[in-house]
N, C-alpha and C positions, 0 to 999 in steps of 0.2 A: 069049026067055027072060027072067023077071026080074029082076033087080036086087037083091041081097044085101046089106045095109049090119050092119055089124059096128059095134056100140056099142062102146069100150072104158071100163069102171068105173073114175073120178076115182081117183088115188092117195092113201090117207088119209097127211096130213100130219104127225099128231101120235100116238103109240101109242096103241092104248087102254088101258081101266083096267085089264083086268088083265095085259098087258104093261110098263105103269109099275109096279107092286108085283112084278113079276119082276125087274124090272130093280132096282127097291130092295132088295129081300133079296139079288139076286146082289150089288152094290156092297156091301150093311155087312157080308155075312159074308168077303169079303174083303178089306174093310178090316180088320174084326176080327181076321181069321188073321195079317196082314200086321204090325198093332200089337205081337200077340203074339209073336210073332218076332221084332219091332221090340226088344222089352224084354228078350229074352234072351241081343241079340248083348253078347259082351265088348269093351272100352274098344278092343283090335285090329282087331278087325271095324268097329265104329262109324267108328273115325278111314280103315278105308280105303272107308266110300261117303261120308268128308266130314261126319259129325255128332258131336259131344260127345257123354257120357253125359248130361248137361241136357235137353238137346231129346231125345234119343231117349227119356228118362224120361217128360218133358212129351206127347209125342206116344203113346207105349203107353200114356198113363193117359186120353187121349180115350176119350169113348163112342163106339161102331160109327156113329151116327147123324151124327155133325161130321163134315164133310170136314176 
């Protein structure tokens, strides 16, 4: 009986193109939602994850694009 050899297909290392532009739009739009919510919390909220209204001002007026 012969002998059956099973190739297995190399695992691609890097995503492809349009797996990276999914993964782009998934990250800015929620960075974006995250910013925006960032900006709304009150001086109460802010002080208890640890941020001044400063930086949480600075950081919601980033564009979606900056990490």
């Amino acid at each position: 009986m012969p002998q059956t050899h099973i190739h297995a297909l190399p695992l691609r290392r890097r995503p492809g193109f349009f797996a990276g532009i999914l993964t782009f739009v998934t990250v800015s739009l929620t960075r974006r939602r995250d910013r925006q919510r960032l900006g709304q919390l009150d001086a109460h909220l802010l002080r208890d994850i640890g941020l001044d209204a400063q930086h949480a001002r600075s950081e919601s007026a980033k564009p979606f694009w900056q990490p």
